[in-house]
N, CA, C and O atoms as a Tripos MOL2 file, in Angstrom:
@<TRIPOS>MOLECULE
protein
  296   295    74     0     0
PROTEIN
NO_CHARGES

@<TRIPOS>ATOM
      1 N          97.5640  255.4940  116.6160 N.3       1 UNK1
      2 CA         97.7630  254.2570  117.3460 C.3       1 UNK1
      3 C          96.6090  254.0960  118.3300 C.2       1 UNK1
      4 O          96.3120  255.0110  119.0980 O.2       1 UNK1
      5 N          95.8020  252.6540  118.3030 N.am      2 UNK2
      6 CA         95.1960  253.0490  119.4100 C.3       2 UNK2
      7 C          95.2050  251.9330  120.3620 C.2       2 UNK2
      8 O          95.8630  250.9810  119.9420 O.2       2 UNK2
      9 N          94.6260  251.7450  121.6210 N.am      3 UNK3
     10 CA         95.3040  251.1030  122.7090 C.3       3 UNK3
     11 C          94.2940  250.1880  123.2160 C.2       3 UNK3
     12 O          93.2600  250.6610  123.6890 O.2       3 UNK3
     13 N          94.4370  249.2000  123.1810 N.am      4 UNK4
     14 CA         93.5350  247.7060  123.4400 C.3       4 UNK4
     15 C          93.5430  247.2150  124.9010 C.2       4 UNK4
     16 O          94.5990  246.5930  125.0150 O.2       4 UNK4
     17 N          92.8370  247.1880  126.1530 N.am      5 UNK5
     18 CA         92.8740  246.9580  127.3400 C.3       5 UNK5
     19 C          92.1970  245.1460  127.1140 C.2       5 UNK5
     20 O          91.4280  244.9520  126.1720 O.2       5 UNK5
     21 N          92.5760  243.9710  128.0450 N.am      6 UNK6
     22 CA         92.7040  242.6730  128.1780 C.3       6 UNK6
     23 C          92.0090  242.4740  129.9550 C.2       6 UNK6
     24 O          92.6550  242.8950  130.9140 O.2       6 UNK6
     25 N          91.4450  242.1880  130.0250 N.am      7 UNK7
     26 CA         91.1460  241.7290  131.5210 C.3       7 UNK7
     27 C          92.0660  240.2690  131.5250 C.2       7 UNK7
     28 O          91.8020  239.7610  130.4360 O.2       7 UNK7
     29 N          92.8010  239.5750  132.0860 N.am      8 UNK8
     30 CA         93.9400  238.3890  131.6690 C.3       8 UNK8
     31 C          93.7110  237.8030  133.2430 C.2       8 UNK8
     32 O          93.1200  238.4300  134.1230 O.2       8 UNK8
     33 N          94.2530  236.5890  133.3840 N.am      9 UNK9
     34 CA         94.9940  235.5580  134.5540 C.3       9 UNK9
     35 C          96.4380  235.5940  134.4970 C.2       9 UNK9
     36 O          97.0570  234.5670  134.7750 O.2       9 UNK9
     37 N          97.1990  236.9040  134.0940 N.am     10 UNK10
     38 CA         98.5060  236.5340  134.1910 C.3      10 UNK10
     39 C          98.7220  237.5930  135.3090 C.2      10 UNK10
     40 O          98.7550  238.8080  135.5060 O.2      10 UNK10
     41 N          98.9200  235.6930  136.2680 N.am     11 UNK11
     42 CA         99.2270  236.2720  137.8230 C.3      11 UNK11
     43 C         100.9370  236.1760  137.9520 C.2      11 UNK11
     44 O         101.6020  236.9150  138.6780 O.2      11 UNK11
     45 N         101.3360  235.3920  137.3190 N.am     12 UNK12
     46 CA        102.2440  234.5580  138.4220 C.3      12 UNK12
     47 C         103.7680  234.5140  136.5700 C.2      12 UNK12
     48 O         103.3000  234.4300  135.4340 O.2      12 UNK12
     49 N         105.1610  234.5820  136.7710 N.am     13 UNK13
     50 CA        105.8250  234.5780  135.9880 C.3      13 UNK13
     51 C         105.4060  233.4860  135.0750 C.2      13 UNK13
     52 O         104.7860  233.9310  134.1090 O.2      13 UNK13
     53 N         105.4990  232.6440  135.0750 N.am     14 UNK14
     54 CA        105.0800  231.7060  133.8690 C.3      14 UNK14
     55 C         104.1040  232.1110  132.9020 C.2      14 UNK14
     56 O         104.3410  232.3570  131.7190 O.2      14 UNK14
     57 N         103.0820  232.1600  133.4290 N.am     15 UNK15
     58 CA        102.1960  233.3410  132.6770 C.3      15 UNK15
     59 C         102.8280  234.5720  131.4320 C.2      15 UNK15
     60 O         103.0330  234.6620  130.2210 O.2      15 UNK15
     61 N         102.9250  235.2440  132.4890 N.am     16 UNK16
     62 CA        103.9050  236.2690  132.2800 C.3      16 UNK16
     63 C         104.9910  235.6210  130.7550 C.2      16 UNK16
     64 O         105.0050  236.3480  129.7620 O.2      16 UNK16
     65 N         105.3960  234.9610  130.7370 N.am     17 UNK17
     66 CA        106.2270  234.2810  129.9270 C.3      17 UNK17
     67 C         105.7670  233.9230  129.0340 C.2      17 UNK17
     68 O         106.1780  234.1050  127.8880 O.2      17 UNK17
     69 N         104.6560  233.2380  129.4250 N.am     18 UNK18
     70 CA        103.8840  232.7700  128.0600 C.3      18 UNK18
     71 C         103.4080  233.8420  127.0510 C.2      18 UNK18
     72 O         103.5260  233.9050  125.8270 O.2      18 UNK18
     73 N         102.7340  234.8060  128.1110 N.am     19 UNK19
     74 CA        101.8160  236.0420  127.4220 C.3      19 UNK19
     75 C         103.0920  236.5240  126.6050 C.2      19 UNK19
     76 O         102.8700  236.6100  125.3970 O.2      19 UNK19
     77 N         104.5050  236.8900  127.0430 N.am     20 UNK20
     78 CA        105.2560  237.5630  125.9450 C.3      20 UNK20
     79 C         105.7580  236.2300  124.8090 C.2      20 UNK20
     80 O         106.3960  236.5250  123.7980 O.2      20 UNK20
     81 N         105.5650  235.4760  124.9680 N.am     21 UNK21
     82 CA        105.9950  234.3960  123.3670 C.3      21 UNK21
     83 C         104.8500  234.7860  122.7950 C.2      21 UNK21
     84 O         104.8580  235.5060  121.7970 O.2      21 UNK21
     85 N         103.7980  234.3750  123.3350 N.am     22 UNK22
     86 CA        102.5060  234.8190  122.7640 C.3      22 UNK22
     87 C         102.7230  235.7260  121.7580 C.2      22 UNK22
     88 O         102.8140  235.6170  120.5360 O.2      22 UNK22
     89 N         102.7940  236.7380  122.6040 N.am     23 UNK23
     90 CA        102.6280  238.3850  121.9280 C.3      23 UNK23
     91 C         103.6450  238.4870  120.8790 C.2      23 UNK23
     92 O         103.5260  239.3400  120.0000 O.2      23 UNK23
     93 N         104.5640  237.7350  120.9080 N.am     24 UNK24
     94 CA        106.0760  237.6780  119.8300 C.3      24 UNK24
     95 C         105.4380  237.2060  118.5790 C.2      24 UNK24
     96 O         105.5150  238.0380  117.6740 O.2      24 UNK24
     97 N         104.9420  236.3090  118.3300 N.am     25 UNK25
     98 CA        103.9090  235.7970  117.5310 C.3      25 UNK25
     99 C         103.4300  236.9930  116.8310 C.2      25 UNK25
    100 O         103.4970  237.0700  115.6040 O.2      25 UNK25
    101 N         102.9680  237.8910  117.5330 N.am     26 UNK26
    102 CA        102.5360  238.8990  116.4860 C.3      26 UNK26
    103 C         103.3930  240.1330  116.2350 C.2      26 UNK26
    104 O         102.9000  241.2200  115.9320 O.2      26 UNK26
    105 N         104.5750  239.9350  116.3610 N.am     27 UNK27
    106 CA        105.8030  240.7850  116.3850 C.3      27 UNK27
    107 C         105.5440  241.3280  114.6490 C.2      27 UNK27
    108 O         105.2940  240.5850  113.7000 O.2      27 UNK27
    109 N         105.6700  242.5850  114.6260 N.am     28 UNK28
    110 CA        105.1740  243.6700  113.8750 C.3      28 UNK28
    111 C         104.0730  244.3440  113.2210 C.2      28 UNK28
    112 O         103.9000  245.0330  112.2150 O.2      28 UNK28
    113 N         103.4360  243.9060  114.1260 N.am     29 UNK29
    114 CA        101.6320  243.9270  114.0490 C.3      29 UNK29
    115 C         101.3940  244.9430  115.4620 C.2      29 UNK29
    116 O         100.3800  245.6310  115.5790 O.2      29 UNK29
    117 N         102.4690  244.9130  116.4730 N.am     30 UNK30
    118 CA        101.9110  245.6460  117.8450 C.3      30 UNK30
    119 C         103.0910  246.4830  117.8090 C.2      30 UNK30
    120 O         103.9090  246.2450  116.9210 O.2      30 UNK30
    121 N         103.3160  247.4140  118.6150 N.am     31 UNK31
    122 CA        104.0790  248.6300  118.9440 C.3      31 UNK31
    123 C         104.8910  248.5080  120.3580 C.2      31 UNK31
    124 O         106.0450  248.8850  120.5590 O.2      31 UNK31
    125 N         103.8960  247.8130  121.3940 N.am     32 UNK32
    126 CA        104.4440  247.8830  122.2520 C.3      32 UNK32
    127 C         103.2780  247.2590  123.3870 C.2      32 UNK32
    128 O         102.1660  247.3880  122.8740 O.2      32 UNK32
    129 N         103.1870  246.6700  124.6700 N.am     33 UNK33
    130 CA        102.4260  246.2130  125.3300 C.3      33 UNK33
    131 C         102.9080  246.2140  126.6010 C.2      33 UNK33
    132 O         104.1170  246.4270  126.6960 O.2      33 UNK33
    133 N         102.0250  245.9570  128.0450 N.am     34 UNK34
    134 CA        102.1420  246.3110  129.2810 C.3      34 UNK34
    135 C         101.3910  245.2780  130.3750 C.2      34 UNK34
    136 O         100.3730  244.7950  129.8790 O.2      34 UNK34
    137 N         101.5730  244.9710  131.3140 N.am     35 UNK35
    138 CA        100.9440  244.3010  132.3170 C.3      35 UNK35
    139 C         100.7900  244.7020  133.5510 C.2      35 UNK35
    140 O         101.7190  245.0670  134.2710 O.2      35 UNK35
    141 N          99.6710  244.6610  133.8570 N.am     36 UNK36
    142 CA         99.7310  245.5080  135.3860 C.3      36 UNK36
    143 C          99.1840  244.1500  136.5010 C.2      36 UNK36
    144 O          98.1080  243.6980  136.8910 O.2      36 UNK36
    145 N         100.5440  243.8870  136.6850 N.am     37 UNK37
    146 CA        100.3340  242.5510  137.6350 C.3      37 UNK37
    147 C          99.3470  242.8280  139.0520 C.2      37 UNK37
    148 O          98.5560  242.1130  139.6670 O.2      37 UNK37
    149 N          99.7590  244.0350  139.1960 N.am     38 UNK38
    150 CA         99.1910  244.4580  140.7320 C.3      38 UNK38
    151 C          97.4290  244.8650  140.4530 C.2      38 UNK38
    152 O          96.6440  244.6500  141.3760 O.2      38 UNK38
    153 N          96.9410  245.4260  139.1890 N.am     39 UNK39
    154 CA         95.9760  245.4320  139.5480 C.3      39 UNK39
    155 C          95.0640  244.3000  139.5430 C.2      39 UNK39
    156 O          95.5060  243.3390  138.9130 O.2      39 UNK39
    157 N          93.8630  244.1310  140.0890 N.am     40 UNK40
    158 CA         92.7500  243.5440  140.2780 C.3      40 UNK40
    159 C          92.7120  241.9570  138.9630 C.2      40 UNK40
    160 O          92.7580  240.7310  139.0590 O.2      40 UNK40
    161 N          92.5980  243.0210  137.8110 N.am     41 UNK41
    162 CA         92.2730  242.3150  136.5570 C.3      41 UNK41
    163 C          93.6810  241.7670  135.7270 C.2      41 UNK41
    164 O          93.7510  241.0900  134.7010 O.2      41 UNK41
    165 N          94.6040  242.2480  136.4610 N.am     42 UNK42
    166 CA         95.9000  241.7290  135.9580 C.3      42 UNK42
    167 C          95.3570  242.0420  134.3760 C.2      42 UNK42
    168 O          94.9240  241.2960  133.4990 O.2      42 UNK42
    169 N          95.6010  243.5730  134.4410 N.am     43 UNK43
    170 CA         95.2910  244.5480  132.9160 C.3      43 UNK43
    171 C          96.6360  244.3990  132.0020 C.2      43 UNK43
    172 O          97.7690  244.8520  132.1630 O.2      43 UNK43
    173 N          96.0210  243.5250  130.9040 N.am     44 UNK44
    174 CA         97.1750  243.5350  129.5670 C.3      44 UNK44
    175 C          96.4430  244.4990  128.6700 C.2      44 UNK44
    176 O          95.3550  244.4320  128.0980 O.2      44 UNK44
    177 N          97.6710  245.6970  128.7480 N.am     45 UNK45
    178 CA         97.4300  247.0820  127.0190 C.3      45 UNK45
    179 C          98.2860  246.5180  126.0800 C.2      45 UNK45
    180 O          99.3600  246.0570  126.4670 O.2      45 UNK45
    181 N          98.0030  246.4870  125.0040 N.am     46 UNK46
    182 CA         98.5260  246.5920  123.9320 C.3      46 UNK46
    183 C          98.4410  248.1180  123.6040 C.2      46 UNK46
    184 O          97.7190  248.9410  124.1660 O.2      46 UNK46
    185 N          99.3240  248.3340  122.5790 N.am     47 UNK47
    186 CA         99.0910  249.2400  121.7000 C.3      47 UNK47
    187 C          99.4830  249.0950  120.5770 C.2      47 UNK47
    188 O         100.6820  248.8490  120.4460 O.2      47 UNK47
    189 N          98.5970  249.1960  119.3170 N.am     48 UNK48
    190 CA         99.1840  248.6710  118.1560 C.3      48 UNK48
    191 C          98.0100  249.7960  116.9050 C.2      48 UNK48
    192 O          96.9180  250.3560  117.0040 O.2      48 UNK48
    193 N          99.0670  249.6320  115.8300 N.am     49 UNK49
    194 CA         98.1720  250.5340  114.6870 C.3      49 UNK49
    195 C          96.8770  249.5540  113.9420 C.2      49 UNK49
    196 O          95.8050  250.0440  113.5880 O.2      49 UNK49
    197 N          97.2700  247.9510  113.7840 N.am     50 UNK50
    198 CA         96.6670  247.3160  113.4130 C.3      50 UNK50
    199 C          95.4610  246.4810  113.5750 C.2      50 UNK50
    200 O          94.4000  246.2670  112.9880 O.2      50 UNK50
    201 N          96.3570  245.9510  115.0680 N.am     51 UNK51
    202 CA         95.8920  244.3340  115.9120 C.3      51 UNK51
    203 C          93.8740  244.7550  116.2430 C.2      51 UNK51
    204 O          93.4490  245.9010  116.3940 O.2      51 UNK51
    205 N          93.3860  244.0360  116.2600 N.am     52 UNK52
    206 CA         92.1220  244.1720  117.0180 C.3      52 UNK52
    207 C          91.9540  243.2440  118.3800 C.2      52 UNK52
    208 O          92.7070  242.2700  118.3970 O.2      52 UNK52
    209 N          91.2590  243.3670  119.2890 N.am     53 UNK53
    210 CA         91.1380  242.6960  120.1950 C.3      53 UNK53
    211 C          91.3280  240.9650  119.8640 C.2      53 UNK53
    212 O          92.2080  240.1130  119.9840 O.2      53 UNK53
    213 N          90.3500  241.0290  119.5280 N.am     54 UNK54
    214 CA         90.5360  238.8370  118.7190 C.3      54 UNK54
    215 C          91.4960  238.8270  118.1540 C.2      54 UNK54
    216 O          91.5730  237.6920  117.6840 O.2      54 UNK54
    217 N          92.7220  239.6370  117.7390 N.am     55 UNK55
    218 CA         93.9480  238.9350  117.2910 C.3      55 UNK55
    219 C          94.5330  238.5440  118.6830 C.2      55 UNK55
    220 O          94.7540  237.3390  118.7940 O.2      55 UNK55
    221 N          94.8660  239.4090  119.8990 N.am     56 UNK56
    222 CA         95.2230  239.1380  120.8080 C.3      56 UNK56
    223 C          94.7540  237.8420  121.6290 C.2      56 UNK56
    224 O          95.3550  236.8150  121.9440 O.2      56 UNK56
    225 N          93.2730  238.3540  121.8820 N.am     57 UNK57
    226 CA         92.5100  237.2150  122.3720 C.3      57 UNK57
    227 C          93.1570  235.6110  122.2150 C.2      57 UNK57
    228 O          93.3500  234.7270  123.0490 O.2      57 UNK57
    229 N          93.3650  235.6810  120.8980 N.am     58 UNK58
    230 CA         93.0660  234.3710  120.0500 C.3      58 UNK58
    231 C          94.7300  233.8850  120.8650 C.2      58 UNK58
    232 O          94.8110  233.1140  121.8210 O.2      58 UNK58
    233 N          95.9080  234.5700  120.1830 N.am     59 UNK59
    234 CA         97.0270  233.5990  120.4280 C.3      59 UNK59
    235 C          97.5410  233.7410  121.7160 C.2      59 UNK59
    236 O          98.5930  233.1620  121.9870 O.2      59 UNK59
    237 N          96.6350  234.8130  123.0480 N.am     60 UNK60
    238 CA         96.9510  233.9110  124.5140 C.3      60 UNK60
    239 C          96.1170  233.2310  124.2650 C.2      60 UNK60
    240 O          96.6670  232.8590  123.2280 O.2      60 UNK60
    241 N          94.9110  232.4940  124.2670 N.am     61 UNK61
    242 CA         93.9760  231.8170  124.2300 C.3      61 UNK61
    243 C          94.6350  230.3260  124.4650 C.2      61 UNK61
    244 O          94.3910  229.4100  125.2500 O.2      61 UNK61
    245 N          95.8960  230.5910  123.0640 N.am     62 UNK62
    246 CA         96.1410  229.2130  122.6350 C.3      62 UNK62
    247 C          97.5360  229.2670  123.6320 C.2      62 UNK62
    248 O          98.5330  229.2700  122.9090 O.2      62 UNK62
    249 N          97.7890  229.2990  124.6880 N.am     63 UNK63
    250 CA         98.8090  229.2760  125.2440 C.3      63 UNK63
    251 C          98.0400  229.2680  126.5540 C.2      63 UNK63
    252 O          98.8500  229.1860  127.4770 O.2      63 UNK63
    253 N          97.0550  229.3110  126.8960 N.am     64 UNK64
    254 CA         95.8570  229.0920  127.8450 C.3      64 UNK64
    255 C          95.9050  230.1860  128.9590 C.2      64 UNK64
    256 O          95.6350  230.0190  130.1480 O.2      64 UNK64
    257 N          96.4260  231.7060  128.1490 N.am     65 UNK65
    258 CA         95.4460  232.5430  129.1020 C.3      65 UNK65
    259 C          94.1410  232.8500  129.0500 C.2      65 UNK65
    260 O          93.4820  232.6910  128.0220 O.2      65 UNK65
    261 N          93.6380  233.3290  130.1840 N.am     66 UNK66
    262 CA         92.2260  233.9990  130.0550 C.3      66 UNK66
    263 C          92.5200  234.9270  129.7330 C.2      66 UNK66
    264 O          93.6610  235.3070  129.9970 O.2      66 UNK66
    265 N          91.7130  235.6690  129.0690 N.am     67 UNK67
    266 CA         91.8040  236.9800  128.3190 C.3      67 UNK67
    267 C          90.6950  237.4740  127.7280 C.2      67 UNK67
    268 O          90.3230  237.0110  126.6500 O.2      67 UNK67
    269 N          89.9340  238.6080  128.4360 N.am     68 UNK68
    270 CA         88.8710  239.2000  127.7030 C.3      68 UNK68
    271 C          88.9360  240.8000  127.6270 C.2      68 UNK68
    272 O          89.3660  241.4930  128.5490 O.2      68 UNK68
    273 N          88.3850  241.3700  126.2290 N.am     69 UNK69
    274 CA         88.0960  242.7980  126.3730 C.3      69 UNK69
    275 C          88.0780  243.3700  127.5410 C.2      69 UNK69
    276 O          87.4730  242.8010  128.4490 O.2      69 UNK69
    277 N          88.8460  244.8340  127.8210 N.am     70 UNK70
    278 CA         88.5040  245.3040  129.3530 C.3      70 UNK70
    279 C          88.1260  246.7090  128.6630 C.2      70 UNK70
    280 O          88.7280  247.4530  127.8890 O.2      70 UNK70
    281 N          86.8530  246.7430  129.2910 N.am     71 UNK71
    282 CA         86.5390  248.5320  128.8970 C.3      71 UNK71
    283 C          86.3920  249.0710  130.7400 C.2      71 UNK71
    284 O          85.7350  248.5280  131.6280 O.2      71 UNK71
    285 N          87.1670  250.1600  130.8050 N.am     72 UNK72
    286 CA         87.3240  250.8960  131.7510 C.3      72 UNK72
    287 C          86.0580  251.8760  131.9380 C.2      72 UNK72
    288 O          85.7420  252.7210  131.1010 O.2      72 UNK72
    289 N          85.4800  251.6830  132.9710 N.am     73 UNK73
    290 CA         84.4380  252.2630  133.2180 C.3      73 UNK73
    291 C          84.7200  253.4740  134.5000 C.2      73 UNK73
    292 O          84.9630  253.1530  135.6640 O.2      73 UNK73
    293 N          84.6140  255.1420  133.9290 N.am     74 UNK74
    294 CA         85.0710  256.2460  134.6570 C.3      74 UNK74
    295 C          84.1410  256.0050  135.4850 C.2      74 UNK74
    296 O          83.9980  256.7180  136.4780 O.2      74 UNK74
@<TRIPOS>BOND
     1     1     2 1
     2     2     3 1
     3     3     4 2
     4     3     5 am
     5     5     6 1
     6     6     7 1
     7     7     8 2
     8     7     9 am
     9     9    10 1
    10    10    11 1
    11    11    12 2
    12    11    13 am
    13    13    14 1
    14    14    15 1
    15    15    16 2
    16    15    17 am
    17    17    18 1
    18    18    19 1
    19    19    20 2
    20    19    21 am
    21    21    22 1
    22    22    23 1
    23    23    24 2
    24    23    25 am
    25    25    26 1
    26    26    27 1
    27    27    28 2
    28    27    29 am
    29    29    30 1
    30    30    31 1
    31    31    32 2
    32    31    33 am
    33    33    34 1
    34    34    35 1
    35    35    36 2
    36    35    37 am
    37    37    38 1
    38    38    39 1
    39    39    40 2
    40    39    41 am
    41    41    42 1
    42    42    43 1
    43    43    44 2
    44    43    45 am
    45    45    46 1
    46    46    47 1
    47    47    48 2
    48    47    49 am
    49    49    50 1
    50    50    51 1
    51    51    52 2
    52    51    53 am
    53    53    54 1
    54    54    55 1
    55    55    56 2
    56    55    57 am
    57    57    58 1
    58    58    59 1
    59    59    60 2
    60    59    61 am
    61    61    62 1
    62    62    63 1
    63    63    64 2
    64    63    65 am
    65    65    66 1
    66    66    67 1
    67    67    68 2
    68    67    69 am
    69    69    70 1
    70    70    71 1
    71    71    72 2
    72    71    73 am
    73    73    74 1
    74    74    75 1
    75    75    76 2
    76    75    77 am
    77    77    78 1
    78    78    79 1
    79    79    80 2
    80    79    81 am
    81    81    82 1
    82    82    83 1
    83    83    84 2
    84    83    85 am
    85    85    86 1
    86    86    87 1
    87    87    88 2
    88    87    89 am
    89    89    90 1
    90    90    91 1
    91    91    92 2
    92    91    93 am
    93    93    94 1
    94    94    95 1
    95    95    96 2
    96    95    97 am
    97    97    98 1
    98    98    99 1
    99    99   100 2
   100    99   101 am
   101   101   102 1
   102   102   103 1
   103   103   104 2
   104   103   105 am
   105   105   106 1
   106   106   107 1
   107   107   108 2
   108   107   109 am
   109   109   110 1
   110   110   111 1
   111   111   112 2
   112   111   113 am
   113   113   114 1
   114   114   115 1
   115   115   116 2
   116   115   117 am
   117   117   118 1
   118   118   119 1
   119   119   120 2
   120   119   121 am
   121   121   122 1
   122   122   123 1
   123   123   124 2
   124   123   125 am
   125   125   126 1
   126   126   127 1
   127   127   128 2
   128   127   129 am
   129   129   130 1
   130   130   131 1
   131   131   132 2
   132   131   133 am
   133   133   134 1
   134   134   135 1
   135   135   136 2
   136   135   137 am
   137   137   138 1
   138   138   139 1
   139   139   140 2
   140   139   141 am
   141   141   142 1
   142   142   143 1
   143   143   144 2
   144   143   145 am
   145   145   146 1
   146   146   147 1
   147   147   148 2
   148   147   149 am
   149   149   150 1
   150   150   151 1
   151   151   152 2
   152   151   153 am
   153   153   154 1
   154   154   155 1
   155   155   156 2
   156   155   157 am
   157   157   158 1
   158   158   159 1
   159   159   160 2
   160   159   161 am
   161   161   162 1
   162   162   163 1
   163   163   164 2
   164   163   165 am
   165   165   166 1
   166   166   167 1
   167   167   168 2
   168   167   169 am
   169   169   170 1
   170   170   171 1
   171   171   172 2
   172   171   173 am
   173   173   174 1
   174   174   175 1
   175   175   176 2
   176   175   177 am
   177   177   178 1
   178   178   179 1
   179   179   180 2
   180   179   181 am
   181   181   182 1
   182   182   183 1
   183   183   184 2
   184   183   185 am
   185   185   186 1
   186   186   187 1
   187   187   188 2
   188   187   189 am
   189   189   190 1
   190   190   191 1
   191   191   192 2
   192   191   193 am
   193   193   194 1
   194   194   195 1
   195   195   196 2
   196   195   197 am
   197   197   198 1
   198   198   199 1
   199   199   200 2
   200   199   201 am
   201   201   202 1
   202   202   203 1
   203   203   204 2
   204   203   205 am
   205   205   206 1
   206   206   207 1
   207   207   208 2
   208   207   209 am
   209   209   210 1
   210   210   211 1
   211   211   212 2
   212   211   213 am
   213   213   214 1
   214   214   215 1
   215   215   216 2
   216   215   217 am
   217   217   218 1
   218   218   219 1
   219   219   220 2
   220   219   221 am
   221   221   222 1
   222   222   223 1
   223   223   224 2
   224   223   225 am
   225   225   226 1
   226   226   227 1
   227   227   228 2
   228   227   229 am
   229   229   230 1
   230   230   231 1
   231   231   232 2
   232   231   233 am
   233   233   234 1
   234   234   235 1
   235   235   236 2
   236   235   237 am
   237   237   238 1
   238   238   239 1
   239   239   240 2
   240   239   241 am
   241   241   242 1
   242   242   243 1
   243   243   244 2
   244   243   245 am
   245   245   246 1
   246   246   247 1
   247   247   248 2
   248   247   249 am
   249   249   250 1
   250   250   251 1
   251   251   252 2
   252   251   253 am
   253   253   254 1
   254   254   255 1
   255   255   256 2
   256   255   257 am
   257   257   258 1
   258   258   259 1
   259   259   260 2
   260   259   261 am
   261   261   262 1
   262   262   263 1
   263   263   264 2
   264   263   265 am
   265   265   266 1
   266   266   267 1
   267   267   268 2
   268   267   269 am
   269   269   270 1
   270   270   271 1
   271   271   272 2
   272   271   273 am
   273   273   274 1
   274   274   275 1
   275   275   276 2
   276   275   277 am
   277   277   278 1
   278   278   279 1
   279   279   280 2
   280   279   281 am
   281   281   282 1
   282   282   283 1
   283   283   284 2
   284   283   285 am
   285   285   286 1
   286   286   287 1
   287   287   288 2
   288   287   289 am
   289   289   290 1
   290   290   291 1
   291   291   292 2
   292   291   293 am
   293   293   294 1
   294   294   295 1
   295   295   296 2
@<TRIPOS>SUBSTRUCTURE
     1 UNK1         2 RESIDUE 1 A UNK
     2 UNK2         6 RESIDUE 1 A UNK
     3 UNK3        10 RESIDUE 1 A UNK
     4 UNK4        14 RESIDUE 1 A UNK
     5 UNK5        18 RESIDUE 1 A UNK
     6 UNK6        22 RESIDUE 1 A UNK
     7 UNK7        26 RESIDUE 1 A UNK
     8 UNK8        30 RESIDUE 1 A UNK
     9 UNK9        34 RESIDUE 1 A UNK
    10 UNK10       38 RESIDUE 1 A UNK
    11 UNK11       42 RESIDUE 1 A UNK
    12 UNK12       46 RESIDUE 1 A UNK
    13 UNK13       50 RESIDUE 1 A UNK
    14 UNK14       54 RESIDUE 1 A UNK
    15 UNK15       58 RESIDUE 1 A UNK
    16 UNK16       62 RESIDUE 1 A UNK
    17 UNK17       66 RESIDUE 1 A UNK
    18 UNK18       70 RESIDUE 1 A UNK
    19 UNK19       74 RESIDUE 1 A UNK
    20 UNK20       78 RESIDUE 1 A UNK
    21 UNK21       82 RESIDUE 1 A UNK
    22 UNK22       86 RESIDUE 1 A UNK
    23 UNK23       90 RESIDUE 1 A UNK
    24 UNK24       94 RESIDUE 1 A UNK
    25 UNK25       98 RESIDUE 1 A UNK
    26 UNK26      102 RESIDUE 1 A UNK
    27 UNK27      106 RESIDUE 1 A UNK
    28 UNK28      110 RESIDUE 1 A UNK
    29 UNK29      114 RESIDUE 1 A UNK
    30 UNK30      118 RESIDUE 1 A UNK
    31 UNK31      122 RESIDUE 1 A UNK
    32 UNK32      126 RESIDUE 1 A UNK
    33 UNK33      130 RESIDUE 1 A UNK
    34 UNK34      134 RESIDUE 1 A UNK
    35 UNK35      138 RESIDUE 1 A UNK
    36 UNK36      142 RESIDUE 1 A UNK
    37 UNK37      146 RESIDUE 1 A UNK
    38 UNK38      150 RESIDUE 1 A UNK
    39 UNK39      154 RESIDUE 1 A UNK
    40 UNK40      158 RESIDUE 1 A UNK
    41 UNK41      162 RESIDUE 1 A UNK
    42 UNK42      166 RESIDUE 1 A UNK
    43 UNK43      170 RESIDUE 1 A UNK
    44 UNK44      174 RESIDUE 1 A UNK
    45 UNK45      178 RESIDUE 1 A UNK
    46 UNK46      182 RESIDUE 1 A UNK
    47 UNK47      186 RESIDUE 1 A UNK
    48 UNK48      190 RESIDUE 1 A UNK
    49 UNK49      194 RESIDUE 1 A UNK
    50 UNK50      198 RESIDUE 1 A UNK
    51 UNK51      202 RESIDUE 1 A UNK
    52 UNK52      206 RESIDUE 1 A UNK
    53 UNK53      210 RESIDUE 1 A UNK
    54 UNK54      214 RESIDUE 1 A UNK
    55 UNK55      218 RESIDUE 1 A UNK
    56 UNK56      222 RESIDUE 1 A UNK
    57 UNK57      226 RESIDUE 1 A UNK
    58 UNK58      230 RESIDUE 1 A UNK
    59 UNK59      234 RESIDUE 1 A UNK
    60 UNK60      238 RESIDUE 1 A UNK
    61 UNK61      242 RESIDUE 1 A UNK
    62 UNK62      246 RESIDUE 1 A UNK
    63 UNK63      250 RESIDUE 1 A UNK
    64 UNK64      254 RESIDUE 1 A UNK
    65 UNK65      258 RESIDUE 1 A UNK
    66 UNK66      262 RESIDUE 1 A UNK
    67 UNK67      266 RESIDUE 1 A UNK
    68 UNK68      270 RESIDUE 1 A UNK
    69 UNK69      274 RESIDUE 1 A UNK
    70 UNK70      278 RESIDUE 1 A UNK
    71 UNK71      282 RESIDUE 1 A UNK
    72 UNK72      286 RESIDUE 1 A UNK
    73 UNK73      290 RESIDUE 1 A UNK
    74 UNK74      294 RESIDUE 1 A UNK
């Protein structure tokens, strides 16, 4: 399994709401996913065996989050 980090705008519940219909959309394609409201980048993980980043990307996109690749830099 491996684990996909999102730099996102989901500040605020609505968001939040959207991003999980969103993500339902690709319901059995992902494993499981996370939001870290508190940090900085408001960090969305996926984790999935399949998905690649641009699957994600694409259907918040269309529900009008921001959403880009986040590579964590040690």
């Amino acid at each position: 399994m491996k684990t996909l980090s999102f730099r996102t705008n989901i500040d605020c519940p609505l968001r939040v709401q959207k991003a999980i219909c969103a993500l339902e959309c690709l319901r059995g394609r992902y494993c499981q996913f996370s939001m870290d409201l508190m940090e900085r980048d408001h960090i969305l993980t996926v984790k999935s065996e399949d998905l690649e980043h641009k699957d994600v990307i694409q259907v918040l996109r269309k529900e009008g989050i921001v959403c880009e690749t986040f590579i964590k830099v040690a």
